[in-house]
N, C-alpha and C positions, 0 to 999 in steps of 0.2 A: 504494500500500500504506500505509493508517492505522497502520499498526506502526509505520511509522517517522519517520512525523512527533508524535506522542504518545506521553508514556510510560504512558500512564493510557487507556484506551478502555472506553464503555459504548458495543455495537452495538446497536440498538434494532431493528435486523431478525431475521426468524427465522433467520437463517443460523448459529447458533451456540448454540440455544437446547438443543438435541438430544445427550448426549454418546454416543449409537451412531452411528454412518453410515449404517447398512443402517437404519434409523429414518426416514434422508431419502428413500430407495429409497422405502418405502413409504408415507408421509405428504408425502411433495411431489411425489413420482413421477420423480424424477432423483438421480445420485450428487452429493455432495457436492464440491464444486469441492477444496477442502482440509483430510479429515479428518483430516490431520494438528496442526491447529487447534484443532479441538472440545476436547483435551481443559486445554487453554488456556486456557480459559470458563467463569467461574462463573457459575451462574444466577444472574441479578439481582433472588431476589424475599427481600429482608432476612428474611420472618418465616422462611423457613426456612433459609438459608444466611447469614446473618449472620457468623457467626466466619468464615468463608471469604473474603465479601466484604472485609472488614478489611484493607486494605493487598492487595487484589489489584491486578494489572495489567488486567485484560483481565476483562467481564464481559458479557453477553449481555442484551438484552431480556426483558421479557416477554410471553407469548399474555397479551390483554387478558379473554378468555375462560378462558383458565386460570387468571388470576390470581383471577378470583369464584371458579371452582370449585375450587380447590386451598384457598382460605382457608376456604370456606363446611365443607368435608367434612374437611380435617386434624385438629381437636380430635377427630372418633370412631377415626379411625385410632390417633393418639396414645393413647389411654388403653386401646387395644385392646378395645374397643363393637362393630365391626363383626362380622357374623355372617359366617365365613371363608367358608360358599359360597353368599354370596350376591354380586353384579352394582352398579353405580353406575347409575344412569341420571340423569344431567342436559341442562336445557334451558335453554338461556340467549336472553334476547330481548335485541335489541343496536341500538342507534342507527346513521346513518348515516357517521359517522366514522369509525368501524372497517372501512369496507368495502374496503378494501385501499388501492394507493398510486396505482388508477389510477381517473376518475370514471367514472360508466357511469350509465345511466335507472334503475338499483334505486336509486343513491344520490341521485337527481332530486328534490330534495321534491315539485315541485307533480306528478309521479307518485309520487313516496312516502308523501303524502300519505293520512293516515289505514288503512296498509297494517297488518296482522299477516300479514307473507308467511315462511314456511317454505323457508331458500333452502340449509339443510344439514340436514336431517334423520337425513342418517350418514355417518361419515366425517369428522366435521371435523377437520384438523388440530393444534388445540388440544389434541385428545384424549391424545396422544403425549407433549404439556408434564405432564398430570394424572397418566396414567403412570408419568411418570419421576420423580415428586414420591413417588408412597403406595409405591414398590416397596421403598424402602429401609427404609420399614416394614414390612414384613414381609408386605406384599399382594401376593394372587394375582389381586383379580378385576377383573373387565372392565370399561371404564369405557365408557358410552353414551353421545355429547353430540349433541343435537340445537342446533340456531342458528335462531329466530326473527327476520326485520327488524321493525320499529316505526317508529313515527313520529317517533321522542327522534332528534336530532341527537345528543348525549352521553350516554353511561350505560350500563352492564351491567346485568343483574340475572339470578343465577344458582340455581336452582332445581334442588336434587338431591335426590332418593330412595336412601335407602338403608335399608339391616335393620339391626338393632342384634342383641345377643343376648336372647333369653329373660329376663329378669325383670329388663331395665334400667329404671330409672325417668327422670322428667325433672330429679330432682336430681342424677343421676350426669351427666344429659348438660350441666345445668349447671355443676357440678363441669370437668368437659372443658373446656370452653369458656371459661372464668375461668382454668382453669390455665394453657393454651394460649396464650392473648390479655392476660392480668393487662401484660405489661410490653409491651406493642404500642403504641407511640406513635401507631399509624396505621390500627388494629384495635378499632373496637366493637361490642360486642354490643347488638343493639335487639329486645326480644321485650316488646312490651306489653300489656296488658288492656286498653285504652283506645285512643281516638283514631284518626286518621286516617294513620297511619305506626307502627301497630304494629310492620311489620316493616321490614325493610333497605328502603330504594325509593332509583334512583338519581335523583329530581329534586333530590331535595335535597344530594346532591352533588358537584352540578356545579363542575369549576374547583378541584376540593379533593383531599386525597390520600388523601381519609378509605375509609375499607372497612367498611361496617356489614355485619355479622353476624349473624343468626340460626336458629330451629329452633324445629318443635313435633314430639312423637311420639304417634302412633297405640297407644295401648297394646293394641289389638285385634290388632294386626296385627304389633307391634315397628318399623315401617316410621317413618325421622326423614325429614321435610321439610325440608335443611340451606339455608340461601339467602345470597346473600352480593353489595351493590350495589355499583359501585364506577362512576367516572369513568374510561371506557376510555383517555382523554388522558390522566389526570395520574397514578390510581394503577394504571392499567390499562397506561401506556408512558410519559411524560415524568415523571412526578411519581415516579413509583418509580424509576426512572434518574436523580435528582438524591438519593433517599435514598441509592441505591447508591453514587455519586458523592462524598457525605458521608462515608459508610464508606471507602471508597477513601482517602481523605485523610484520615483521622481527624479529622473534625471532628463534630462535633454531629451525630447521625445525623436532626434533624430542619427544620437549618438552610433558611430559605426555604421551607418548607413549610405553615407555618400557620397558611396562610391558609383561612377557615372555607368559601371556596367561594359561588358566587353564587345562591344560593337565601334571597329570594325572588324576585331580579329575572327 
């Protein structure tokens, strides 16, 4: 038992990431060894539980895949943009690191090798982290996450659809997204006219604890493309568990962390 040898614990498993039980019932397909636990557990993703993390004891991981789509989609929920009955649908394509804690031939490169395989098209358990992130604002609707593998070793990138309301423009959803992100040590926004990395892309990345950000909207339609890259290792699980870790301790909530990441090697 980690309890009792630490006063201080960030679990980096999903075991604690969920604060219902019956959650685990249905997103892992088994009871919860000790829901008496859960509620013990701050979620460990700073941009939204910060004050919480501060001087907590006991803090929980995060879904690598949750972490792109809860950052990518939070500023429309916040400023209250989204059209109430409409659905999320996000797709995240994901390297092989992420592929759980045990190796098997999909995480094979030389069978991985130049793959776009579709190996959760529904259901993913991530979905449950996103969830339990927009409910507290004031959402009802359904969240879709599809999981693509790729060929990237490291890196998320997280592509969501969503509706806005009737006569938002792209200066309100810039607005959002500045308000939201302005004081995010570890949160930028990348929307360019130009160049070869208009948007978020996670090679550039890698090894870093950075979370790029962005968004275009369809005004025909109301319908925002939120997207959001991120390093599944660093700010996607280890990187973000030493911000958390910093908060824990009150120390500099960005200590060891910024380092720009190994891109372009």
């Amino acid at each position: 038992h980690f309890a009792d040898l630490a006063d201080r614990i960030v679990d980096l498993s999903a075991d604690f990431r969920l604060r219902d039980p019956d959650d685990y019932v249905k997103w892992y397909g088994k009871p919860h060894a000790n829901p008496e636990w859960l509620a013990k557990f701050i979620y460990g993703l700073p941009e939204i539980h910060r004050a919480e993390l501060q001087g907590a004891r006991y803090v929980s991981g995060v879904g690598c895949n949750a972490t792109a789509t809860n950052l990518a989609i939070r500023p429309l929920f916040v400023a209250g943009l989204m059209e109430d009955s409409r659905d999320v649908i996000c797709e995240v394509k994901v390297g092989s690191s992420e592929g759980g804690n045990k190796s098997n031939d999909a995480t094979h490169h030389p069978e991985r090798s130049g793959v776009m395989r579709s190996f959760a098209p529904t259901g993913h358990r991530h979905t449950a982290e996103v969830l339990q992130a927009i409910g507290p604002l004031g959402s009802h609707a359904h969240v879709h996450m599809s999981a693509t593998a790729v060929d990237n070793v490291r890196g998320v990138l997280a592509t969501a659809h969503l509706f806005v309301k009737a006569g938002t423009e792209e200066r309100d959803l810039w607005r959002a997204y500045r308000q939201t992100y302005r004081d995010e040590p570890f949160v930028r926004i990348v929307k360019e006219k130009v160049g070869i990395y208009r948007y978020p892309e996670p090679k550039i990345l890698s090894g870093s604890n950075y979370a790029d950000v962005g968004f275009e909207l369809d005004p025909e339609t109301n319908r925002v493309v939120a997207m959001c890259a991120i390093d599944n290792l660093m700010k996607g699980a280890a990187g973000t568990a030493v911000q958390c870790m910093n908060l824990m301790m009150g120390w500099n909530e960005t200590t060891g962390l910024g380092f720009p990441g190994l891109h372009p090697i």
